[in-house]
C-alpha positions as CSV (number, residue, x, y, z in Angstrom):
1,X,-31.3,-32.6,-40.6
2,X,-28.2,-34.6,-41.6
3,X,-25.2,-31.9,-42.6
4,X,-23.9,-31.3,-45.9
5,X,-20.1,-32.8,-46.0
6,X,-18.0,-32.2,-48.6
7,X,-14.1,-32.7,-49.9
8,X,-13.5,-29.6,-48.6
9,X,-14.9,-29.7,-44.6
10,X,-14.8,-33.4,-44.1
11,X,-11.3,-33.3,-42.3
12,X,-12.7,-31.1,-39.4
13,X,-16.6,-32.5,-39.4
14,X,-15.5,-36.1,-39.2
15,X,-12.0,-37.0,-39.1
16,X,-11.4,-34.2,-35.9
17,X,-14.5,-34.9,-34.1
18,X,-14.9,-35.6,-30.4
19,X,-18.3,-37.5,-31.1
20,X,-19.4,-40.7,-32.8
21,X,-19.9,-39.8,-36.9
22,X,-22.4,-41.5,-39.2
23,X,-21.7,-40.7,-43.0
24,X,-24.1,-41.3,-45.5
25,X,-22.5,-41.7,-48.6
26,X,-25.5,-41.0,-51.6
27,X,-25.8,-39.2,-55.0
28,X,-29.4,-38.0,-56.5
29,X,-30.0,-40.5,-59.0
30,X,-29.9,-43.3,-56.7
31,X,-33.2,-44.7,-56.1
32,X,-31.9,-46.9,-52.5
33,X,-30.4,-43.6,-51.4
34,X,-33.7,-41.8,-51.5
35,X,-35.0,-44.7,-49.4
36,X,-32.4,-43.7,-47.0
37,X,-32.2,-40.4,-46.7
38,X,-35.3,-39.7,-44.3
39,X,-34.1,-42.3,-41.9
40,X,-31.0,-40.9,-41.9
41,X,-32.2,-37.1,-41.0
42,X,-35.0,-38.8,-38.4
43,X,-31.5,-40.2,-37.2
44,X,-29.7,-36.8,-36.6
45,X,-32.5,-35.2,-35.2
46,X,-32.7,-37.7,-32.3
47,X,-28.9,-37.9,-31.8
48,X,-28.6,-34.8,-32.1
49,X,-25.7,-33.0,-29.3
50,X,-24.6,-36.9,-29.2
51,X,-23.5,-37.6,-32.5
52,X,-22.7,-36.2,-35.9
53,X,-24.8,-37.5,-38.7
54,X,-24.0,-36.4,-42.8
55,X,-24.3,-37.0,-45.9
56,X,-21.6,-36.9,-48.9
57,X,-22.8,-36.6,-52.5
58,X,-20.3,-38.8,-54.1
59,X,-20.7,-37.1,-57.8
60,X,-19.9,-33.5,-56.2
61,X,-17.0,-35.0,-53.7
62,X,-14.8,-37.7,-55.3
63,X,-12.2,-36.8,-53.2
64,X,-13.6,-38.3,-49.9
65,X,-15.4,-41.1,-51.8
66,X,-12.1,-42.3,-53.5
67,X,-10.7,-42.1,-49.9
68,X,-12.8,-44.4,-48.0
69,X,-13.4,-46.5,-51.2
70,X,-16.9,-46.1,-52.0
71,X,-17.9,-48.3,-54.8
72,X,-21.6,-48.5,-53.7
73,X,-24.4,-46.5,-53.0
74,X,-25.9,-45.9,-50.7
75,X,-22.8,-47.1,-47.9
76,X,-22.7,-45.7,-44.6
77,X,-19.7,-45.2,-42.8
78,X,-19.3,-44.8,-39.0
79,X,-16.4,-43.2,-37.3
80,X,-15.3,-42.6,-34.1
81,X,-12.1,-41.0,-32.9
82,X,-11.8,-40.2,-36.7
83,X,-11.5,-43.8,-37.7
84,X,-13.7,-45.9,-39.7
85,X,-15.0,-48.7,-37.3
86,X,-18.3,-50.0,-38.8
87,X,-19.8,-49.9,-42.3
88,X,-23.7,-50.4,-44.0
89,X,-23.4,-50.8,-48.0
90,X,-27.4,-50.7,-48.9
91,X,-30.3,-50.0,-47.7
92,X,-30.9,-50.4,-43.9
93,X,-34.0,-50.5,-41.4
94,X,-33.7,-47.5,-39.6
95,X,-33.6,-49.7,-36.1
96,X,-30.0,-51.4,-37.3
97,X,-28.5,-47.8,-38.2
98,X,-29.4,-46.6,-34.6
99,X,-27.9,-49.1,-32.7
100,X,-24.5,-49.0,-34.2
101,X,-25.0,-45.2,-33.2
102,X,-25.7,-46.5,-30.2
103,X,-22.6,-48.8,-29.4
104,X,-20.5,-45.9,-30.6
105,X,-21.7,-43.6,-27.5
């Protein structure tokens, strides 16, 4: 399961870890974000101990979304060394998501 980031703990969960970082930026009413939500837990289970995968609820935590610029939903943003260095704005195949994981390893 994909852990809860918010305002408050993103600093330490993503910007200070020593491990690749997928965020999935969402909010409940999307409809694409609930298309992507499932791949994205399926994807922290099975890089799990390799990489950290979350999810930030832009209407609860503007603070990070104003920060990286989030104008869409659902965008994923992947970090590594606490720097943004590839991003997914829609809906993606589960396969694409995995291998940018992948080259971040």
């Amino acid at each position: 399961m994909a852990i809860e980031l918010t305002d408050a703990n993103f600093e330490e969960k993503v910007l200070k870890s020593d491990k690749p970082v997928l965020v999935d930026f969402w909010a409940e009413w999307c409809g694409p974000c609930r298309m992507v939500s499932p791949i994205v837990n399926e994807l922290a289970t099975e890089f799990e101990g390799k990489a950290v995968i979350g999810k930030v609820d832009v209407d609860k935590n503007p603070e990070v979304s104003a920060k990286f610029g989030i104008r869409n939903i659902p965008t994923i943003l992947f970090f590594k060394n606490g720097e943004v260095v590839d991003k997914q704005v829609g809906v993606a195949q589960k396969n694409v998501l995995a291998s940018k994981i992948e080259d971040l390893l």
